[in-house]
NUBA-61168 format. One line per 3 residues: number of its first residue (from 0); their letters; for each residue x, y negated, z of C-alpha. Coordinates in Angstrom, 1 decimal. Example, Ala and Ser with C-alpha at 12.3 -4.5 7.8 and 13.67 -1.06 7.14 Angstrom:
2
0> AS> 12.3/4.5/7.8; 13.7/1.1/7.1
# end
This chain:
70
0> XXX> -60.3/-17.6/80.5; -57.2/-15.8/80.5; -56.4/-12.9/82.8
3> XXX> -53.2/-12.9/84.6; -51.2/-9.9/86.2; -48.4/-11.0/88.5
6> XXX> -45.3/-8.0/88.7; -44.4/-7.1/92.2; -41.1/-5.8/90.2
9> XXX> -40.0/-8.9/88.7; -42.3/-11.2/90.7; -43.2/-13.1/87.2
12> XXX> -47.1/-13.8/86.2; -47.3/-11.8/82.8; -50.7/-11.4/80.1
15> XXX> -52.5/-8.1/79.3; -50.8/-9.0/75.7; -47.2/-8.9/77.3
18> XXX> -48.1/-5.4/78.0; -48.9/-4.6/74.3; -45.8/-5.8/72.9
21> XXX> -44.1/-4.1/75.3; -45.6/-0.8/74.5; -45.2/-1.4/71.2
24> XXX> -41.8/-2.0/71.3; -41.5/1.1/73.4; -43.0/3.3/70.7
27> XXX> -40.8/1.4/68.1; -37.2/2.2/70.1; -38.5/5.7/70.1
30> XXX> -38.9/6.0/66.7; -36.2/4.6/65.8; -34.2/7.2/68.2
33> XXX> -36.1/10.1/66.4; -34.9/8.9/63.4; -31.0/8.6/64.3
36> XXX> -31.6/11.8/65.7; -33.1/13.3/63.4; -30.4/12.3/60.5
39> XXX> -28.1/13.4/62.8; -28.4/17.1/63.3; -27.7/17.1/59.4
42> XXX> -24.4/16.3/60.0; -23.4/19.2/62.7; -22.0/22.4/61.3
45> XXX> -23.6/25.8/62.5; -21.4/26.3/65.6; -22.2/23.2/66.7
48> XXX> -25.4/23.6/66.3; -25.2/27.1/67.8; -23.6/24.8/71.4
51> XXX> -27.4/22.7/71.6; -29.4/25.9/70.9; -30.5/25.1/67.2
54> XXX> -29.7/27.4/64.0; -29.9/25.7/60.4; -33.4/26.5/60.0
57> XXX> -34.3/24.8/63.3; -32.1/21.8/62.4; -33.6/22.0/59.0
60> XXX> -37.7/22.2/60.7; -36.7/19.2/63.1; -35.0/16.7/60.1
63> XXX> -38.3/17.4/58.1; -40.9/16.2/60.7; -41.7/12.5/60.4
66> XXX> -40.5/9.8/63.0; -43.6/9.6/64.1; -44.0/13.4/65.1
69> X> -42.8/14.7/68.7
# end
């Protein structure tokens, strides 16, 4: 037997697995994001990097981590 949950939200009948994929997809976006990110700071010079707070060797630390690190 299958459990149901019905959304208040959207007022649609959705399964516990629709819930999975969802988070899953979450963490995937975010990933991805840390990865644009990520590839991006290599691309500012150090006065611009100076305007969000970073230095080189913060910019450097932060491109090194893997996606999946916060």
């Amino acid at each position: 037997m299958a459990t149901l949950l019905h959304s208040a939200e959207t007022g649609r009948t959705t399964s516990p697995f629709a819930h999975v994929i969802e988070a899953a997809t979450n963490m995937l976006g975010l990933w991805r994001q840390r990865i644009v990110t990520r590839r991006e700071l290599g691309y500012l010079d150090d006065r611009m990097l100076q305007d969000i707070g970073f230095n080189r060797l913060d910019a450097e630390r932060e491109m090194s981590k893997p996606f999946w690190r916060e």
